[in-house]
C-alpha positions as CSV (number, residue, x, y, z in Angstrom):
1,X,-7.2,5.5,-0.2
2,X,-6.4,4.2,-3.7
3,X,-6.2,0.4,-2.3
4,X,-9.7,1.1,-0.2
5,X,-10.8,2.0,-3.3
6,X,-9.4,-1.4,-5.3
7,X,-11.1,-3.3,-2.1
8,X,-14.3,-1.4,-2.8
9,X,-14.4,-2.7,-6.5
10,X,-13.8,-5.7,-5.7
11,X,-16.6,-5.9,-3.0
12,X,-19.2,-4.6,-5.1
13,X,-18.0,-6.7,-8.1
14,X,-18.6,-9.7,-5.5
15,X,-21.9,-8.4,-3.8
16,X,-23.5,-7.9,-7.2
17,X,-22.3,-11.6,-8.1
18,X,-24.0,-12.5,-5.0
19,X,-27.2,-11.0,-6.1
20,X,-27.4,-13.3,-9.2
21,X,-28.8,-16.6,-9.3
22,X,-25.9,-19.8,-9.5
23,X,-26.3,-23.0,-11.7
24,X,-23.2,-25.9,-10.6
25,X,-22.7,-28.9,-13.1
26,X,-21.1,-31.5,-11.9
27,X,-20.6,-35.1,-13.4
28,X,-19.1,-38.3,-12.8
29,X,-18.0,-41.5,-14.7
30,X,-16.8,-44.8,-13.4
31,X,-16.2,-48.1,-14.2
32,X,-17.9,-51.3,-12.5
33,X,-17.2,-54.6,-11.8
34,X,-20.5,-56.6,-10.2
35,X,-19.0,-60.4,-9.6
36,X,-18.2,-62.0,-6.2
37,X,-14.4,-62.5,-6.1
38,X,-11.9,-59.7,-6.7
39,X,-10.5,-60.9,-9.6
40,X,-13.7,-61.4,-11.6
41,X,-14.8,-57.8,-10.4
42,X,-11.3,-56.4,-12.1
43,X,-11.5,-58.5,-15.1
44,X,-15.0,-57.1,-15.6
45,X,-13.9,-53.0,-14.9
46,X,-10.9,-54.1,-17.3
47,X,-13.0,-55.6,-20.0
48,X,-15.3,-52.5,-19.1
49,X,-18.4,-54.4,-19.2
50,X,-20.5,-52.3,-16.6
51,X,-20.4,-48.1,-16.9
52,X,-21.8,-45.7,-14.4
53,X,-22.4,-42.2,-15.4
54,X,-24.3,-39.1,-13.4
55,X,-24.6,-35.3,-13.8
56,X,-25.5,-33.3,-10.9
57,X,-27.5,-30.0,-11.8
58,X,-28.3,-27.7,-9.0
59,X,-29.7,-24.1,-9.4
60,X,-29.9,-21.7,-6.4
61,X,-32.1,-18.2,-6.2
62,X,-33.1,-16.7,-2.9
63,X,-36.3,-15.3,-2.9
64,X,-35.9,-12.5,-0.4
65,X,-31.8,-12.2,-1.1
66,X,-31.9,-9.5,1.4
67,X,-28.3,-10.0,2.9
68,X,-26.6,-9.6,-0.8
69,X,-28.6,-7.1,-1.7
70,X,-27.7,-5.1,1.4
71,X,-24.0,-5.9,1.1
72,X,-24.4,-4.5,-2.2
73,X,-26.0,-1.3,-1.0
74,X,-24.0,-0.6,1.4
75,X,-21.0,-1.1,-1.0
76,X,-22.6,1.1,-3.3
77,X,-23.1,4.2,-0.2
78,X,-19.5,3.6,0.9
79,X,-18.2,4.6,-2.7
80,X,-18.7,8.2,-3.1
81,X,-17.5,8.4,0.4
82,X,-14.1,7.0,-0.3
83,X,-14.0,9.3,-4.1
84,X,-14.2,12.1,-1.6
85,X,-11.8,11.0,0.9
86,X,-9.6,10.5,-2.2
87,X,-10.6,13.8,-3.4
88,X,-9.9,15.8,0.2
89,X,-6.5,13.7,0.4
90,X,-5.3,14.7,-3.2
91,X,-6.6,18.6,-2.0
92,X,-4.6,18.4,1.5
93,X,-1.8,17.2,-0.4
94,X,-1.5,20.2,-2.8
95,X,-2.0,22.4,-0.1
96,X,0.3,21.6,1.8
97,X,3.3,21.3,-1.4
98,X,2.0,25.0,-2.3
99,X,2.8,25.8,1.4
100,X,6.3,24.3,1.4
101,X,7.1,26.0,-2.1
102,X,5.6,29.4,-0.5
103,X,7.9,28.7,2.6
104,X,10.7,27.8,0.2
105,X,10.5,31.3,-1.5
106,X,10.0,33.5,2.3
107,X,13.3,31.7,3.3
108,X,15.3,32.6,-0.1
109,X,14.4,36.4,0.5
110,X,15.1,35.9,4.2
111,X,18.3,34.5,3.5
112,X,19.1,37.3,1.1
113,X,18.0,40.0,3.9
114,X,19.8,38.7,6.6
115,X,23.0,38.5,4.8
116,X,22.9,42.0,3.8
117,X,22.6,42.6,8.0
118,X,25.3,40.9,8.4
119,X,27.5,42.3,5.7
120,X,26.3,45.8,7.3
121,X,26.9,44.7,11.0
122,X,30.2,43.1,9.8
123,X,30.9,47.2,8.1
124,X,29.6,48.4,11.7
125,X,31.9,46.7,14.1
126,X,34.7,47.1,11.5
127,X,33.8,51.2,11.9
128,X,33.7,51.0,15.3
129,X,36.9,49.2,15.5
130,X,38.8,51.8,13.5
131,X,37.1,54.8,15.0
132,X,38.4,53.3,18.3
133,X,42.1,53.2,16.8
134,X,41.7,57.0,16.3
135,X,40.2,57.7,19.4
136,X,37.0,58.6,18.2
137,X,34.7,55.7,19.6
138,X,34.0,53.9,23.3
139,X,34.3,50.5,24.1
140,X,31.0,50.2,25.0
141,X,29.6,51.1,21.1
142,X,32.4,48.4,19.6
143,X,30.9,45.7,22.0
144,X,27.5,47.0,20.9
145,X,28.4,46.7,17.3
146,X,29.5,42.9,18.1
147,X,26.7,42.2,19.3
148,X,24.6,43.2,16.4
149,X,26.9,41.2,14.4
150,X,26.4,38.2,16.2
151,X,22.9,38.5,16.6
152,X,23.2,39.2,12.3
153,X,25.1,36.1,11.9
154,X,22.7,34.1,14.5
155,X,20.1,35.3,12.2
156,X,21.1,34.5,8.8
157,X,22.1,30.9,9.9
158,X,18.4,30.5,11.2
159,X,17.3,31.7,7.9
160,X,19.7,29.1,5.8
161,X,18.2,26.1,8.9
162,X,14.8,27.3,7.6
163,X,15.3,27.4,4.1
164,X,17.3,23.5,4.3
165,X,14.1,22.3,6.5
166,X,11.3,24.1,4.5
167,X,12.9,22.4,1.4
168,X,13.1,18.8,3.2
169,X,9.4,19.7,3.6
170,X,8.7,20.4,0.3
171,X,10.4,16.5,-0.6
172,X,8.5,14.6,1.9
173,X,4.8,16.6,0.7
174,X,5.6,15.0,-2.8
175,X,7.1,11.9,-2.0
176,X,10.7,12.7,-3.0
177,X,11.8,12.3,0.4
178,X,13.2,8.4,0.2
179,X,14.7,9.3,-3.7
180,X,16.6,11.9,-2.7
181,X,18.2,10.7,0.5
182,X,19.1,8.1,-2.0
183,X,16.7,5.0,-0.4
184,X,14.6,2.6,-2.3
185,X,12.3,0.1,-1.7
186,X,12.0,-3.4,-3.3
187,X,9.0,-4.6,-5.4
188,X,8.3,-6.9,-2.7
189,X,7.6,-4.2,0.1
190,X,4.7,-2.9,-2.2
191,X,1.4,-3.4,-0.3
192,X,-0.8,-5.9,-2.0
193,X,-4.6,-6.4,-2.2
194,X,-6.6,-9.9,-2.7
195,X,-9.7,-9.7,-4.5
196,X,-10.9,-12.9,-2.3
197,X,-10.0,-11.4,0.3
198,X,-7.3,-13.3,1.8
């Protein structure tokens, strides 16, 4: 948005240069030799015996001037429209890093909570399997209790995944992403803009 912006300018600058009336000077000199033979001729432009000079004025205004002044125009409509597409990106863009930070702090607490399930299913099967020693439990409730563990453990690792991805989020939102997998870019990959617009 920031280099339709720069092309923009540089349109506008250019369609209200267009608007304006031009004046081109242009002048020659030169040297002139008027005999018959070649070697008269050059002793003569030597000698410098004959000069020439001219100066070319021309001046330009279009009446009507119509095409510039639309280009101009429409230059000057297209303007607020690309402030607020800047303005609805830079909005988007903190929207969505106050999501990722929001999604950051929902997976810290979740992390928290699910390994204090864990630590409890991990006391349960643990129970289970010394009630079992005294004779005082099934097989069927220590198998149970494993399975709550498991299902503790599956849970607790999905937390950490979500916590890991929410913060990769949170690095690409605000650009981090590329610094802190440790990659950079050259000067030379930096897009460029021409202001004559090739």
């Amino acid at each position: 948005v920031q280099l339709q912006r720069a092309s923009q300018d540089a349109l506008l600058a250019r369609a209200e240069s267009d608007r304006l009336p031009r004046l081109d000077v242009s002048g020659a000199a030169s040297l002139n030799g008027t005999e018959g033979t070649f070697s008269r001729s050059n002793r003569e432009v030597r000698d410098g015996e004959f000069y020439d000079y001219s100066v070319l004025l021309s001046f330009e205004y279009a009446l009507e001037n119509s095409a510039a002044r639309g280009a101009l125009r429409r230059t000057e409509l297209e303007m607020p429209q690309l402030r607020l597409q800047e303005r609805n990106l830079k909005n988007q863009i903190l929207v969505e890093v106050r999501e990722a930070v929001r999604a950051i702090k929902t997976n810290e607490k979740r992390i928290e909570a699910t390994r204090r399930a864990r630590v409890l299913a991990q006391e349960q099967v643990d129970g289970e399997l010394n009630r079992i020693e005294h004779g005082l439990s099934t097989t069927f409730r220590v198998l149970d209790a494993q399975e709550d563990l498991v299902l503790a453990r599956t849970n607790e690792l999905k937390a950490l995944i979500d916590y890991n991805l929410s913060g990769h989020k949170l690095h690409q939102v605000t650009g981090a992403l590329l610094e802190k997998n440790g990659i950079l870019l050259k000067e030379n990959l930096q897009p460029r803009i021409s202001l004559d617009g090739r």
